[in-house]
C-alpha positions as CSV (number, residue, x, y, z in Angstrom):
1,X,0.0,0.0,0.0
2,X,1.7,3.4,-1.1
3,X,2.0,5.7,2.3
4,X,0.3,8.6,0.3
5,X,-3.0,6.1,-0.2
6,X,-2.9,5.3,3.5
7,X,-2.3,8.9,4.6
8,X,-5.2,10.1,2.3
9,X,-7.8,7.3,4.2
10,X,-6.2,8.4,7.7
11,X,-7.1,12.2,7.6
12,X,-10.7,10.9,6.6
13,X,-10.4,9.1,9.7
14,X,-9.2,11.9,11.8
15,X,-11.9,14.0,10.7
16,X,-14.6,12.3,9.3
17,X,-16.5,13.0,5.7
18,X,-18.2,15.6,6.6
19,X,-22.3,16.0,6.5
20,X,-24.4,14.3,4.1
21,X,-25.3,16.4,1.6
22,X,-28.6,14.9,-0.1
23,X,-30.3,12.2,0.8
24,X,-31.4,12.4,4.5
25,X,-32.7,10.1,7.4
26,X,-35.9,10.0,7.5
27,X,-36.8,10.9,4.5
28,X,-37.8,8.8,1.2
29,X,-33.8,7.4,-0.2
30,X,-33.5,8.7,-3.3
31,X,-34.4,6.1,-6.4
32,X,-31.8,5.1,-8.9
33,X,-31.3,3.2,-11.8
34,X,-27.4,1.1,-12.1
35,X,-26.0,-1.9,-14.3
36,X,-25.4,-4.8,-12.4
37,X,-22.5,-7.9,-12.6
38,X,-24.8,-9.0,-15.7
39,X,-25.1,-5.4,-17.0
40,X,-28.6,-5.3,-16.4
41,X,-30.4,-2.4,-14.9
42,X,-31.7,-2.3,-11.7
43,X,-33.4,0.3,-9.7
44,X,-33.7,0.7,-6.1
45,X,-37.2,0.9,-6.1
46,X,-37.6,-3.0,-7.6
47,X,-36.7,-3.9,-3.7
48,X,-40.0,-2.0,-2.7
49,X,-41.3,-4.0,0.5
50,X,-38.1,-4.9,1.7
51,X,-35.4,-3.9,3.7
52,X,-32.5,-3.0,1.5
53,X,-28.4,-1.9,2.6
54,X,-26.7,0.0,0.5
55,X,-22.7,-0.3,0.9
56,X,-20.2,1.9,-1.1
57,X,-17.1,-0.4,-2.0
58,X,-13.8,0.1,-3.7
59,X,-11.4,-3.1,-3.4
60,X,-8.4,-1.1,-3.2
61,X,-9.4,0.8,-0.2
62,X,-7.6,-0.3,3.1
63,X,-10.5,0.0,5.3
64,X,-12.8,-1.9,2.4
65,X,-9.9,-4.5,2.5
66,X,-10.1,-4.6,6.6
67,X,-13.8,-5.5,6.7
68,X,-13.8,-8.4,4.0
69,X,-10.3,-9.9,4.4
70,X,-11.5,-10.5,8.2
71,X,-14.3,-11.8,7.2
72,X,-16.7,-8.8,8.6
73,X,-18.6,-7.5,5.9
74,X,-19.0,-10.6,4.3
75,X,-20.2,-12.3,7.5
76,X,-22.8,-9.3,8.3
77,X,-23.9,-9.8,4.1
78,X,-25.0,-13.3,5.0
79,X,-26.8,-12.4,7.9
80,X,-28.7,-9.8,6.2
81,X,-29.3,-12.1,3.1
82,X,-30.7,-14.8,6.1
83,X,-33.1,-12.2,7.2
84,X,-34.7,-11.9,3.2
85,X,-32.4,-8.0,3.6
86,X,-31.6,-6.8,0.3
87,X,-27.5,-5.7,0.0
88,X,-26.6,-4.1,-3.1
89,X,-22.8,-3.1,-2.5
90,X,-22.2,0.4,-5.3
91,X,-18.7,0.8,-6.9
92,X,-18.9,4.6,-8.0
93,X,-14.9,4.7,-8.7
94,X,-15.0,6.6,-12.1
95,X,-13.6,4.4,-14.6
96,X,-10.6,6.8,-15.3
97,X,-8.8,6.2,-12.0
98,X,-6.5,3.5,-11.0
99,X,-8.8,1.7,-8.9
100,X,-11.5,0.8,-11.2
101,X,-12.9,-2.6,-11.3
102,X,-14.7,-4.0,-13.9
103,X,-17.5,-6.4,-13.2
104,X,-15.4,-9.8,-14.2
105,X,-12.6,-8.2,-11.7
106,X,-15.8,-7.3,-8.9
107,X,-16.7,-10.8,-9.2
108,X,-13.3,-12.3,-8.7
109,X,-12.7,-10.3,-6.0
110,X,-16.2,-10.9,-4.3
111,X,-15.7,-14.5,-5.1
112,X,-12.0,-14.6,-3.3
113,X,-13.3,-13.0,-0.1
114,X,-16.6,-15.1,0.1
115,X,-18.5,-11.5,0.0
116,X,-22.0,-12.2,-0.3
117,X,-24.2,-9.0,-1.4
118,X,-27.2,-9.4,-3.4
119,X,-25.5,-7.8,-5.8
120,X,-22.6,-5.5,-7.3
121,X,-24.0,-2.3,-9.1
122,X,-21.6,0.2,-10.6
123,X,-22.3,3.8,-10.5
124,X,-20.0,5.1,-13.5
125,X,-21.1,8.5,-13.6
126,X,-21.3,8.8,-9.8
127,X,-24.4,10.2,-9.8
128,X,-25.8,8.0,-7.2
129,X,-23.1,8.0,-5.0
130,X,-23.5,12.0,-5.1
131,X,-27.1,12.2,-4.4
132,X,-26.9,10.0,-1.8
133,X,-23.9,12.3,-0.3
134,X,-21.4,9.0,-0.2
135,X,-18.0,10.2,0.5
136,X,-16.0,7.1,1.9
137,X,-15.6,3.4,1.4
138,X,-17.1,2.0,3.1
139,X,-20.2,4.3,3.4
140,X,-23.2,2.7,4.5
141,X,-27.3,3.0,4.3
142,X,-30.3,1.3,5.4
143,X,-33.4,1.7,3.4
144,X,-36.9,0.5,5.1
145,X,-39.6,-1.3,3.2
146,X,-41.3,1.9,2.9
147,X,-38.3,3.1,1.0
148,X,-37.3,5.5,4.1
149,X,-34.2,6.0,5.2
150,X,-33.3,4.9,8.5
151,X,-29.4,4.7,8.5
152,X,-26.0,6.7,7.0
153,X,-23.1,6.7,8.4
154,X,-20.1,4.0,8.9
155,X,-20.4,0.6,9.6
156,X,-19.2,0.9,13.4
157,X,-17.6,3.3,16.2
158,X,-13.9,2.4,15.3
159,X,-12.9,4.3,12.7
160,X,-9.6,2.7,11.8
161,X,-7.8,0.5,9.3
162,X,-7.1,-2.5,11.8
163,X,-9.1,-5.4,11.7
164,X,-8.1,-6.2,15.3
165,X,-10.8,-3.5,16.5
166,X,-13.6,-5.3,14.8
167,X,-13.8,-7.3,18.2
168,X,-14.6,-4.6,20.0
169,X,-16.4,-2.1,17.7
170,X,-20.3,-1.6,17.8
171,X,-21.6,-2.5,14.3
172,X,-24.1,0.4,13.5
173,X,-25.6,-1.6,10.7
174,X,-25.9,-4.9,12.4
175,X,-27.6,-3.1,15.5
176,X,-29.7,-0.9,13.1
177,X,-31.3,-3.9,10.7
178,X,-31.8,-5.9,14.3
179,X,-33.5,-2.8,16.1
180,X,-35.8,-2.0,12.4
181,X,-36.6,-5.6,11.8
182,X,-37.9,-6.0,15.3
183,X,-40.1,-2.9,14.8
184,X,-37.8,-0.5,16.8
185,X,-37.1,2.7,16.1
186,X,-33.0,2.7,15.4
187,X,-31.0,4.1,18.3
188,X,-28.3,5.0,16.1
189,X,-29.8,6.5,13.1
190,X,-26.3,8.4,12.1
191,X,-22.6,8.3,12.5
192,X,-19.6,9.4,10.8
193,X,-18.8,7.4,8.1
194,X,-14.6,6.7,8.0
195,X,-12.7,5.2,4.9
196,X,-10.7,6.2,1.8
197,X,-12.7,8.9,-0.7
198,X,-14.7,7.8,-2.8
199,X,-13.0,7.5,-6.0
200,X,-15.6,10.2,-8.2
201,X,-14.3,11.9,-11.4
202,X,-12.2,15.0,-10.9
């Protein structure tokens, strides 16, 4: 990992991403329309009824890499999938950087790390990415069946790179699908999201 990569995703660390700029909690999550692994189009609003994550990814990000090498998104993917939750995982890296992945290399990747979303959808243009104010990978968001949104922020309260505080982080996701699935209102209902930038075009 070059030291300038790593010392890009640490002062997103130290202070954060900043507020979300469109969509907002509590209101309806703004509908889109993306290619999947299979270049077909899919929309947000085909998951109407159902609970639905949204998770901004970029395999070359070192705080993406911490949560699937160890297993932690993945694991929290299958859980949601066992509780009929709909996880789309969005790769708005522009196609002109460095990092882009196309949807064979996605799959391979997905495949290597036992990562088990519903499915990949790639946001070329970033235009979803940018309405939904996603600055960081990972960024994530919890839409309800109503097609509210009920979470943004990161995926838990340590806001590093090392996968050894994954044993004692509090996963905002995990406790947020729990709490909305039970009928609950979600304690947590925003945090700072922490990660590397999302990869937009300049």
């Amino acid at each position: 990992m070059k030291r300038s990569t790593f010392a890009l995703c640490a002062l997103i660390v130290l202070f954060g991403a900043g507020p979300t700029l469109a969509a907002t909690v509590g209101q309806p999550a703004p509908d889109f329309a993306l290619p999947d692994l299979q270049d077909k189009t899919l929309k947000l609003s085909d998951f109407a009824g159902k609970f639905v994550v949204l998770e901004w990814v970029n395999p070359e990000c070192p705080f993406v890499k911490k949560h699937y090498n160890s297993a932690n998104m993945p694991t929290l993917q299958k859980e949601a999938a066992a509780k009929n939750v709909v996880w789309l995982s969005i790769n708005s890296t522009h196609p002109g950087s460095s990092e882009f992945k196309t949807p064979a290399e996605m799959k391979s990747w997905l495949a290597s790390k036992g990562g088990a979303p519903t499915t990949v959808l790639f946001d070329k243009s970033g235009a979803t990415g940018k309405a939904y104010g996603a600055k960081t990978t990972p960024h994530m968001y919890i839409v309800d069946p109503a097609g509210k949104l009920i979470y943004a922020g990161g995926i838990d309260d340590k806001r590093s790179a090392n996968p050894e505080d994954i044993k004692t982080a509090k996963n905002f996701v995990r406790v947020a699908l729990d709490e909305a699935l039970a009928g609950k209102p979600v304690s947590v209902s925003t945090s700072t999201p922490y990660g590397c930038s999302v990869k937009y075009a300049s």
